[in-house]
N, C-alpha and C positions, 0 to 999 in steps of 0.2 A: 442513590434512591432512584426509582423509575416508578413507572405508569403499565399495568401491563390489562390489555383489553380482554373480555371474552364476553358472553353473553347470559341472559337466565329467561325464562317464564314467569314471568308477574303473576299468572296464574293457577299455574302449580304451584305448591308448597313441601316442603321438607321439615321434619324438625331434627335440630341439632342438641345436642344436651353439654353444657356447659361440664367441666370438673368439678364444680360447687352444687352440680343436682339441676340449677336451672336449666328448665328449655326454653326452647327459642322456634318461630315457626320464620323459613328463609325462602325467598323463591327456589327452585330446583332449576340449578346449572345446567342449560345447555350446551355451551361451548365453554371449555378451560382453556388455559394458554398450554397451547400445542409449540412446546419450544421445538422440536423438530418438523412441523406441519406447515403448510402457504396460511395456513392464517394465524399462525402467532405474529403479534404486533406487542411490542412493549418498548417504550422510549423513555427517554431520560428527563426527571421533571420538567425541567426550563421547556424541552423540544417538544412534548406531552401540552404544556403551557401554551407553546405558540400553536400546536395544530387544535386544539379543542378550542383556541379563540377563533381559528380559522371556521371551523364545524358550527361554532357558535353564532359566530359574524354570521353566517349562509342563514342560518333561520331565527335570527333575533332573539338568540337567547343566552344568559349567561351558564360558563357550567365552572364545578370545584374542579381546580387541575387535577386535585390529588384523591378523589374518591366521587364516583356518579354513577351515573347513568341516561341513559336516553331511550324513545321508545325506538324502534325497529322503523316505523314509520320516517318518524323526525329526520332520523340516522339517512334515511334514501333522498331524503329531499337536500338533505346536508349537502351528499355527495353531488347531487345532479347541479345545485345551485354554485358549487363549487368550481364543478368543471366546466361548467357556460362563462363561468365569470375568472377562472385559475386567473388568466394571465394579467388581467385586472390589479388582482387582492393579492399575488403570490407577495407582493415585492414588499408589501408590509408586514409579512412575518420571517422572510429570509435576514439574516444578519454576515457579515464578515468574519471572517476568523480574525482575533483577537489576542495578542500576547503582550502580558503587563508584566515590564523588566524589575528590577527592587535594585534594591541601592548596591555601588561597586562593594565587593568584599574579598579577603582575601582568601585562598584554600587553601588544603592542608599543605598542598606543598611550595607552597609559598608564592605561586602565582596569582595576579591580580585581574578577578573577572571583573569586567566594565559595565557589561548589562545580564549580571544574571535573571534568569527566566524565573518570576514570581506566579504568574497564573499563564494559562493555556487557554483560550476559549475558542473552542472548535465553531465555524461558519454554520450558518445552514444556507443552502442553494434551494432553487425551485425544483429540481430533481430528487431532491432527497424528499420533500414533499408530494411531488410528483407520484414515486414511491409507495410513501404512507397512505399516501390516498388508495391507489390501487389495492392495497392489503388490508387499508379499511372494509370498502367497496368487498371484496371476499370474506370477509367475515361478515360485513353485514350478512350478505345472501345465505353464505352458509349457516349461518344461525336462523335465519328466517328460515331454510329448508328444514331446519331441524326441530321447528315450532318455538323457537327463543320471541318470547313479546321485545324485548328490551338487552339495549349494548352496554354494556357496565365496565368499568373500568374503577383501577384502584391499585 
C-alpha cells in the first residue's frame, strides 16, 4: 500500500456519476500523480506516516496518513517551517534499517539456516526526507500555479 500526492480546487466542482445512477459533486483535479513527471511523490504508508507527522508537527496539526488533504496555504508554511527548523526535527522521524531473523530451520536440501531473515525493514535517513521535501515544495508550487486551493493525498 502507499500514499500517493496530487492536488484539487475546493472551488470548482465536477460531478461524478456512480454505476448505481448516483451522483456525486467532487472538487476538479488539478494536479494527478504524474508517475513519469518531477512532481509525482507517492510513498509507502509507514514513510507517508512519518513525513505528514513531520508536515503536521511544522503547523500544529493532526493529519489521516491514509486519506486528506491540506490547503495550498498550510502546505507553504509546512515547508518553510520545516526547513528553518530540518535539522532540529529530522532525527525524530528517521529510523534504522531493521532485520528480524525467525527461528533456525532446515531447507530443502538439508542445510541448517541459523538466522534466517523473517522481516526486512528498510531505514529512513535525513536525505531521503531531505528529498521528499523538495518534491513536496514542487508540487505545492506547481499546483498553486495551476489554481489548486488544496494538496490531497490518498
Amino acid at each position: 500500500m502507499s500514499v500517493t500526492f496530487g492536488a484539487v480546487n475546493a472551488g470548482k466542482t465536477r460531478t461524478i456519476k456512480m454505476s448505481d445512477g448516483q451522483e456525486f459533486e467532487v472538487p476538479t483535479t488539478v494536479l494527478e500523480a504524474d508517475y513519469d513527471g518531477k512532481f509525482f511523490l507517492n510513498l509507502s504508508n509507514d514513510n507517508a506516516r512519518a513525513f505528514l507527522s513531520m508536515l503536521g508537527n511544522a503547523v500544529k496539526m493532526a493529519f489521516d496518513p491514509c486519506i486528506g488533504d491540506m490547503e495550498i496555504a498550510i502546505a507553504r508554511r509546512a515547508i518553510m517551517v520545516i526547513r528553518a527548523t530540518f535539522t532540529n526535527i529530522v532525527g525524530s522521524y528517521t529510523r534504522d534499517t531493521s532485520v528480524i531473523h525467525g527461528s533456525p530451520r532446515v531447507n530443502a536440501d538439508g542445510t541448517v539456516e541459523l538466522l534466517p531473515v523473517r522481516c526486512y525493514e528498510q531505514g529512513i535517513d535525513s536525505d531521503y526526507f531531505e528529498r521528499r521535501l523538495s518534491t513536496f515544495a514542487s508540487l505545492v508550487e506547481a499546483a498553486a500555479e495551476r489554481g489548486a486551493t488544496h494538496i490531497t493525498w490518498g
